[in-house]
N, C-alpha and C positions, 0 to 999 in steps of 0.2 A: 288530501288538500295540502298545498303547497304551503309551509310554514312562512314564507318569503309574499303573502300578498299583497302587502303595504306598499313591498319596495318593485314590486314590478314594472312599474312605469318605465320608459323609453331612455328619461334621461334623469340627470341628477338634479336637484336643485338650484337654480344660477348660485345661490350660496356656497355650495357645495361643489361647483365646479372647480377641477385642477387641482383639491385635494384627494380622489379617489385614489386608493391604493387594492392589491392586487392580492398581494401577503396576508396570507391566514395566521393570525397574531396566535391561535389556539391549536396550530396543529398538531403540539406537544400533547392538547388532552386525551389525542385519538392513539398516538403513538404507542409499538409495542418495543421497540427497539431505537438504539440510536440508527445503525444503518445497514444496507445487508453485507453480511462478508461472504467470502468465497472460502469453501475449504476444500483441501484438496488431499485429507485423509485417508489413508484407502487408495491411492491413485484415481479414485473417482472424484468429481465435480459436485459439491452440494453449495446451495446458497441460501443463508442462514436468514432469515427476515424475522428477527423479534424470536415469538416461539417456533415459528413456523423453517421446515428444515423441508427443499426441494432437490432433489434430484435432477442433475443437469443430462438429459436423455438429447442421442442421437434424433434427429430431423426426423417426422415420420416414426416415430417409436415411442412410445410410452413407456419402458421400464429398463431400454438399454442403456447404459451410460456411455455420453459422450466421450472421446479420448481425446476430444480437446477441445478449444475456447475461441472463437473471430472477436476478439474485445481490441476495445480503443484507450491506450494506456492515457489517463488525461491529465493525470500528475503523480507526485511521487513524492516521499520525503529524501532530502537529500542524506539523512542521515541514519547509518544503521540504529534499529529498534533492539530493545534487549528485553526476555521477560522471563522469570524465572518461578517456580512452582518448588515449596519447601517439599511436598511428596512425590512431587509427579504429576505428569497432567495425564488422565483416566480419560479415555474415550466416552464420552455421550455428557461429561461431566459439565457443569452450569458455572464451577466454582472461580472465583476472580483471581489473577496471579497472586502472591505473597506478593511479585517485585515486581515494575517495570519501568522502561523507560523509551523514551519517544524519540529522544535525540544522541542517546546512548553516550552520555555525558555524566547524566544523576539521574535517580530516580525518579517518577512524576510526584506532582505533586500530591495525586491522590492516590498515589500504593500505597497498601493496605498494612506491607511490615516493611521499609525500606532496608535494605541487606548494609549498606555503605553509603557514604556522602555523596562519596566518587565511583562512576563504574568504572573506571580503571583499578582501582586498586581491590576493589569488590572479591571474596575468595571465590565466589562461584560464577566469576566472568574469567578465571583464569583456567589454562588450556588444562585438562586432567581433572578438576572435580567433578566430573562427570564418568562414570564406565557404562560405554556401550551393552548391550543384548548380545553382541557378540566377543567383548574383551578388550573394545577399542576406547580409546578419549577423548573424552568432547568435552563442553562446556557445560554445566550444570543451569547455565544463564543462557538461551540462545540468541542468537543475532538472527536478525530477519532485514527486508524492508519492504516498507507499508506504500502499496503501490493503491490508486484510486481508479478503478477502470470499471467502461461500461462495454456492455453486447453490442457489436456491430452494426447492431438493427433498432438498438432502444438505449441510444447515448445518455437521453435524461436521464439515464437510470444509475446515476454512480456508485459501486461497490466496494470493498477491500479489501485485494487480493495482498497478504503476505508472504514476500519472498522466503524461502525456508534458506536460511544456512548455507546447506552442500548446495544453493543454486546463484548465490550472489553473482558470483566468478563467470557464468552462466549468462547473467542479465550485464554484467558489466561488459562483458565482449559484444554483447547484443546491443548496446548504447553507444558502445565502439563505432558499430560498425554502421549503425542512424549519423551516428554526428559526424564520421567524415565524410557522408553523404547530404548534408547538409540537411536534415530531414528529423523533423523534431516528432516524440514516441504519438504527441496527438494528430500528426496527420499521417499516420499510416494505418492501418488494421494489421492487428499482431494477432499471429497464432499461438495459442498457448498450450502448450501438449505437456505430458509425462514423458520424465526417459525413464523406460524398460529397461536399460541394462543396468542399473543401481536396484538394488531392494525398497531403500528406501524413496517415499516421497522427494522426487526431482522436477524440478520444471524444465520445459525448452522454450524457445521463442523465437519467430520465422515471420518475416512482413511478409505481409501474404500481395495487399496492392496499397496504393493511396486511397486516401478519403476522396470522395466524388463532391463534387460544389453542394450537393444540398445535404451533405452530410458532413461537411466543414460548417457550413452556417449553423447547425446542430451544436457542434464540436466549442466553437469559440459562446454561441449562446449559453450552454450549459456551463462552461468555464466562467462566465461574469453572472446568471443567474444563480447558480450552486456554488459560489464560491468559498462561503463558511463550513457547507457541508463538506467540501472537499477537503480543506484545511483540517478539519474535524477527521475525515478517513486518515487522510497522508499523517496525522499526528504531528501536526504544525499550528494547530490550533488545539486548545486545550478541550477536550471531553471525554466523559465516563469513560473508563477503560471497557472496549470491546472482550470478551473471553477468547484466549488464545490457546490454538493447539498444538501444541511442542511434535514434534518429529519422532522422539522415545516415549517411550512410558515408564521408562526407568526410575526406578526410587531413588530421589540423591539425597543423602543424609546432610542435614543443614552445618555447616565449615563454624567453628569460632574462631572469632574475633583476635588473633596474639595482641601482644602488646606492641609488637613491630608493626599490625596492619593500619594499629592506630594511628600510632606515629606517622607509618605512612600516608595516611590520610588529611590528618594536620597538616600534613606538609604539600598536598596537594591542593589542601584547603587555601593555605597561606602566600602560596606561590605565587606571585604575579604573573599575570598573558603578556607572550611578547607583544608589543608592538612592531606592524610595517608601517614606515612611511610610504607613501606612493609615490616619491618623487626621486625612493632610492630604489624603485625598481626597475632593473635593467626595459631597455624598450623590447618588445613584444620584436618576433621576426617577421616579414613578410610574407602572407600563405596565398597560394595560390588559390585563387577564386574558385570555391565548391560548387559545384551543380545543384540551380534550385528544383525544384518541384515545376515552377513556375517559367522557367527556362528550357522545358520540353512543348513540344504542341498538342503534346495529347498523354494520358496517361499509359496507355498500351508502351510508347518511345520512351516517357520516363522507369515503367518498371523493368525494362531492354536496359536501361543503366542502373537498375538497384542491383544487382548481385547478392547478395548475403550468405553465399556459400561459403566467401572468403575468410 
């Protein structure tokens, strides 16, 4: 029996009409996770929901794994993320970073041991506290960016895919090459594959076609109904730190503090942000009018001018 019998009736109360709302105030008591993220450890595809860890398998297959992703990028933070682990981040591990940061400025507010005031001046955001597996230098701190993307087929569904590092360079060519096609990451379907020729976890990324009209009304729906949640993915909005998985597994022994970093950090502390005026800046040039979407007659003709090989 339906716990709901009281309110089954047709309609509301005239009292009650024009305040009905839609939102589950309680969906938080059901919740086992803030949201799902995508990992891409392994060069396989798993998506992390709460406790529950799936396996992204090729169409028709139950246990092969995917070599790659048809997702709708829906936003993004504009800035790189940074997160650092005092031993190392251990595969299958639960454990939260020591350090992180969302806008790779300073730490959040809720890391757990903040390293520095400033990541810039941070020891283990500089180039060499870290040694490679194989003898090389990195950063003991990694830089990522915190992309919010759904499956081509179930937009509602927004997830968090983190850029690794060796793929920035990658996705920034790949943003390149949307924006002087006037073509923004939410209305295309993007291919998300591994490169094979790196050992490590690499990303690539290939518009595959445009979004179709009833999957744009999708697209901009779930952009103004999910919009906190997104904000929450892309780390532009504050919440619980997601668990992150670093690229190495390398143990970095934790840097102290000199009495120079300090300094140096006071002084980062104390420094004033320039200011621009906007009236001192030079005028913009004239560009030639980019090709919309919208300015083709059909999509077949617009993806005949996407190129992305270039």
């Amino acid at each position: 029996m339906s716990d709901m019998v009281a309110l089954q009736s047709a309609k509301l109360p005239a009292h009650l009409q024009g305040k009905a709302k839609t939102n589950n105030l309680f969906a938080a008591a059901v919740s086992v996770g803030g949201f799902p993220v995508i990992s891409i450890k392994g060069k396989v595809f798993h998506i992390q929901r709460g406790d529950e860890r799936s396996l992204v398998t090729k169409p028709d297959s139950d246990d092969e794994p995917a070599a790659s992703l048809e997702a709708i990028i829906l936003s993004a933070n504009p800035n790189k993320s940074k997160v650092y682990y005092d031993k190392g981040f251990e595969e299958g591990s639960v454990a939260k970073p020591t350090c992180y940061s969302n806008n790779g400025a300073e730490p959040a507010s809720d890391a757990e041991a903040p390293q520095s005031k400033k990541c810039a001046v941070c020891p283990h955001n500089q180039w060499g506290s870290r040694i490679t597996d194989n003898g090389g230098k990195g950063k003991a701190c990694g830089d990522s960016m915190r992309l919010a993307v759904a499956p081509a087929g179930q937009v509602n569904d927004p997830m968090l895919l983190r850029v690794p590092a060796a793929t920035l360079k990658t996705l920034g060519q790949y943003g390149q090459q949307l924006s002087k096609r006037g073509v923004e990451p939410q209305y295309v379907v993007t291919k998300i594959g591994f490169d094979y020729t790196v050992a490590h976890p690499a990303l690539t990324f290939k518009a595959v076609r445009f979004v179709g009209e009833d999957e744009l009304t999708e697209v901009e729906a779930t952009l103004r109904d999910e919009e906190e949640l997104i904000g929450q993915i892309t780390g532009v909005l504050d919440a619980p730190s997601a668990n992150v998985e670093s690229v190495a597994n390398t143990s970095t022994p934790a840097l102290k503090r000199s009495d120079t970093l300090k300094a140096a950090e006071a002084e980062a502390e104390a420094s004033p942000k320039a200011k621009v005026k906007v009236e001192d800046a030079p005028a913009p040039k004239a560009k030639a009018e980019t090709a919309k979407v919208e300015d083709y007659d059909d999509v077949d003709e617009a993806l005949d001018n996407l190129d992305f090989d270039d």
